[in-house]
C-alpha positions in Angstrom: 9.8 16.3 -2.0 12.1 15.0 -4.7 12.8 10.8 -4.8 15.8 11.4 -6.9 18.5 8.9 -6.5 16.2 6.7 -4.6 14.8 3.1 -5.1 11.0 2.4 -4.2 9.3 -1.5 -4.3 5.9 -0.8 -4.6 3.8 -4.3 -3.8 0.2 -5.0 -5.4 1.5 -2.5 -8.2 -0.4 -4.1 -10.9 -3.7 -1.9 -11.0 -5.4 0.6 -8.9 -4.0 2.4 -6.4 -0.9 0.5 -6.3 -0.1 1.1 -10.0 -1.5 5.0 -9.1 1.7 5.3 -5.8 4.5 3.2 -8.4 3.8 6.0 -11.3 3.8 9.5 -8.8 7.2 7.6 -7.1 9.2 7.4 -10.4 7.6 10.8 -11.7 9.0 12.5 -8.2 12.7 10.6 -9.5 12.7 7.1 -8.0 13.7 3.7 -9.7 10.3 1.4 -8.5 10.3 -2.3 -8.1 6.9 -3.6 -9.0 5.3 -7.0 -7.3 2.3 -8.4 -7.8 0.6 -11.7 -8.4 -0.2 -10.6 -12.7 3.5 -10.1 -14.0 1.2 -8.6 -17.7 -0.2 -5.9 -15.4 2.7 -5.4 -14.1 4.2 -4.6 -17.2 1.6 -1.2 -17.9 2.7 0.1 -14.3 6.5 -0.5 -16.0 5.9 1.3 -18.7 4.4 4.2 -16.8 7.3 4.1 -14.7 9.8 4.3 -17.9 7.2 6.9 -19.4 8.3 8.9 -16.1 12.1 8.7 -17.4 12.9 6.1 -14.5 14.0 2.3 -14.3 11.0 -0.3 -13.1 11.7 -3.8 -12.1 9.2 -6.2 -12.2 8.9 -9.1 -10.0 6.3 -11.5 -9.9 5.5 -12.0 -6.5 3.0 -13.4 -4.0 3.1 -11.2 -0.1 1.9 -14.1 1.4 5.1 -15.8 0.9 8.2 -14.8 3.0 10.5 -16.3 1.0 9.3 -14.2 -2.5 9.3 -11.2 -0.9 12.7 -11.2 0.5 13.5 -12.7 -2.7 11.7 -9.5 -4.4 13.9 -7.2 -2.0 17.3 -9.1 -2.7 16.6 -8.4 -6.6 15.5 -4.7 -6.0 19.3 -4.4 -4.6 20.9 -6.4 -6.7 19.6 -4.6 -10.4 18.5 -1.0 -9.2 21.6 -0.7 -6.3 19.8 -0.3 -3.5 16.7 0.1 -1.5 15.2 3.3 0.7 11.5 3.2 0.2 8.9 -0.1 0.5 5.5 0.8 0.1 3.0 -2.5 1.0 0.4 -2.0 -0.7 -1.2 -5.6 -1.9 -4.9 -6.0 -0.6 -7.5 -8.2 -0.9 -10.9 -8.3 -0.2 -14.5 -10.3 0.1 -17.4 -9.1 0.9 -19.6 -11.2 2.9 -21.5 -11.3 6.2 -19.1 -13.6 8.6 -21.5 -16.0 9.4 -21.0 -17.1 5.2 -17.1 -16.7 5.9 -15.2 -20.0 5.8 -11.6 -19.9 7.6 -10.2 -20.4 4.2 -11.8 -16.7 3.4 -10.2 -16.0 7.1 -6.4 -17.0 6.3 -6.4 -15.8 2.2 -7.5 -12.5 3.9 -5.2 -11.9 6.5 -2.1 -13.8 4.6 -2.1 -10.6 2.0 -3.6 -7.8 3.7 -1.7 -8.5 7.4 1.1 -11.0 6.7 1.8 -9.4 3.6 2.5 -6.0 5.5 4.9 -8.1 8.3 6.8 -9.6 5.1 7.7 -6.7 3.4 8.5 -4.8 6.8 10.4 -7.7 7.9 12.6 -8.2 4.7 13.5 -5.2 3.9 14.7 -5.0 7.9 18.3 -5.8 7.6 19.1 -3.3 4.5 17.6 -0.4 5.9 18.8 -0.7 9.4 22.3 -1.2 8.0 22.6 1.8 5.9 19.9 3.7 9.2 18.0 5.2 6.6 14.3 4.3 5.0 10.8 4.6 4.5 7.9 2.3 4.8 4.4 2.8 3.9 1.5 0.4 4.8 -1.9 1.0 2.8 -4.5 0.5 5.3 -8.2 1.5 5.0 -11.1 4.1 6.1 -12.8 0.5 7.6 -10.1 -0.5 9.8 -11.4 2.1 11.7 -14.9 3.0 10.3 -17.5 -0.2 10.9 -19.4 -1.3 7.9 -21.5 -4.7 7.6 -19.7 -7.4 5.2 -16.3 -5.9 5.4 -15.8 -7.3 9.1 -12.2 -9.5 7.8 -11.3 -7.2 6.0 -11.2 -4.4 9.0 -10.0 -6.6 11.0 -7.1 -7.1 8.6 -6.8 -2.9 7.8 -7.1 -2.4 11.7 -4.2 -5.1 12.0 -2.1 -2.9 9.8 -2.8 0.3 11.6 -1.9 -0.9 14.6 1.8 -2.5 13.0 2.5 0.8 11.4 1.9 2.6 15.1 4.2 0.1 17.2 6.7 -0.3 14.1 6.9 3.0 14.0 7.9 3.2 17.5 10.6 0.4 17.5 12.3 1.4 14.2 12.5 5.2 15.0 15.9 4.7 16.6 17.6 3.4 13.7 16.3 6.1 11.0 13.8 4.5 9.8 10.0 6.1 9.6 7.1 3.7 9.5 3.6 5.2 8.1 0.4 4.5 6.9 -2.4 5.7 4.3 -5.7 4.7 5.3 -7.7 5.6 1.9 -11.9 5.4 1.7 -13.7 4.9 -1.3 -11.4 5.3 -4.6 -12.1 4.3 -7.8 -10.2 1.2 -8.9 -10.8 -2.0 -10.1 -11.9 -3.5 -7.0 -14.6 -1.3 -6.1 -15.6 -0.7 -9.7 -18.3 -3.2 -9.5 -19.9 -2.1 -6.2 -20.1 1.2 -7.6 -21.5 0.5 -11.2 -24.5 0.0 -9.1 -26.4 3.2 -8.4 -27.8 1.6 -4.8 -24.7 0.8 -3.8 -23.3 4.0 -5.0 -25.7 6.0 -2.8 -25.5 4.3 -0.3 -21.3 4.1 0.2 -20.9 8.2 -1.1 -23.5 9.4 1.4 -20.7 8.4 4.2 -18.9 10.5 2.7 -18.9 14.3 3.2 -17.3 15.0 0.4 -19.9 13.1 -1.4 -17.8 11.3 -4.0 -14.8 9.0 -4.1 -11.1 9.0 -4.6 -9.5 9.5 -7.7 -6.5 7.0 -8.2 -4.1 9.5 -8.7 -5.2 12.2 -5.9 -3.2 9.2 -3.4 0.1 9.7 -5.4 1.1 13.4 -3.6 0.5 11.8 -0.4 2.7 8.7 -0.8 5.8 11.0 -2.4 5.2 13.0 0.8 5.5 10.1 3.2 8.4 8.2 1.1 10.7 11.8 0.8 12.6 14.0 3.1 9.8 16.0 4.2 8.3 13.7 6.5 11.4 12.9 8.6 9.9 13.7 12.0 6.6 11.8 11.0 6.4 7.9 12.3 3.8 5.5 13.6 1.3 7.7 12.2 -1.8 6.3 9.9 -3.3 9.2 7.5 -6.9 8.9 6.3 -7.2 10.1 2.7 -10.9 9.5 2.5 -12.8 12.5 2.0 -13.8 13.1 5.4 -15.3 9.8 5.9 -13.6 8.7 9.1 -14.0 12.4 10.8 -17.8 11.7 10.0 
């Protein structure tokens, strides 16, 4: 499942999982673009890619905007040579029941988690098409297909990108392309730390789960390398749930 000789843009890679897929890319041999919103955090994920022995490129960008992202693909081309593997990754979330959601909370949602998935799909159309070759990887969720009170804009969003990655997968088949999807549950990163630095919560969110614990950042990376490499050529449209058993529950 070697990367080598590859290029990778990894979006939302300034923490957590993001940061976790951007340093198992480069240590399987890819060059990784990094975009995010925090160009400082970007710069650990940089150096974890350059620990790896491979280049990183970071590129401050915000998913929601078409323009930055076809901006962050033109620059991935232009300094590492080339593009083969777009993992879109950038997610946010706020927890809430939806009668306390405004349509502000609505739109910020589905901008990065949904529109952010069509923007990096959609630029980095024309340069994989033309050279018929290339992987992309949508980070979905456990709750876009597993129900659970407060998270209903976010599932919707997660559901959104399931269903993208299954038609996209479909349509782009014909021109080399494969189109997949991780649909993690509970990890630890810094957006769930909170929630689960109370015991409550804790209990309550692990006893979902069969395995009864959560993700470890870096148990996601194998899986990504997997989906971005050679060996998962006759693979498309297809969403895999790394989640400990949760959604077979």
């Amino acid at each position: 499942m070697t990367l080598a000789g590859k290029v990778a843009v990894v979006t939302g890679a300034s923490r957590g999982l993001g940061r976790a897929i951007a340093a198992a890319l480069a240590g399987a041999g890819a060059d990784v673009a990094l975009a995010a919103r925090s160009k400082a955090d970007l710069e650990e994920t940089a150096r974890q890619v350059q620990a790896a022995g491979r280049r990183a490129l970071v590129v401050r960008t915000d998913v929601a905007s078409y323009a930055e992202v076809e901006t962050l693909m033109g620059r991935t081309i232009h300094e590492l040579g080339r593009l083969d593997i777009v993992v879109n990754n950038s997610g946010v979330a706020k927890v809430a029941p939806l009668v306390e959601m405004t349509a502000d909370d609505w739109r910020f949602m589905v901008d990065v988690n949904l529109t952010g998935v069509f923007n990096g799909c959609r630029a980095a159309a024309p340069h994989l098409m033309a050279q018929r070759s290339g992987k992309i990887v949508n980070v979905a969720s456990v709750l876009g297909q597993v129900g659970l009170p407060g998270y209903t804009v976010y599932a919707a969003t997660k559901g959104g990108v399931i269903a993208l990655t299954r038609a996209l997968g479909v349509e782009w088949a014909r021109h080399g392309i494969q189109v997949n999807a991780i649909a993690p549950g509970w990890f630890a990163t810094p957006m769930t730390e909170t929630a689960f630095a109370d015991p409550r919560i804790n209990e309550r969110l692990t006893r979902d789960i069969p395995m009864r614990r959560i993700g470890r950042p870096e148990e996601i990376g194998p899986l990504a390398v997997f989906l971005a490499s050679a060996a998962s050529d006759f693979m498309t449209g297809q969403t895999i749930f790394l989640d400990g058993g949760h959604s077979a529950g």
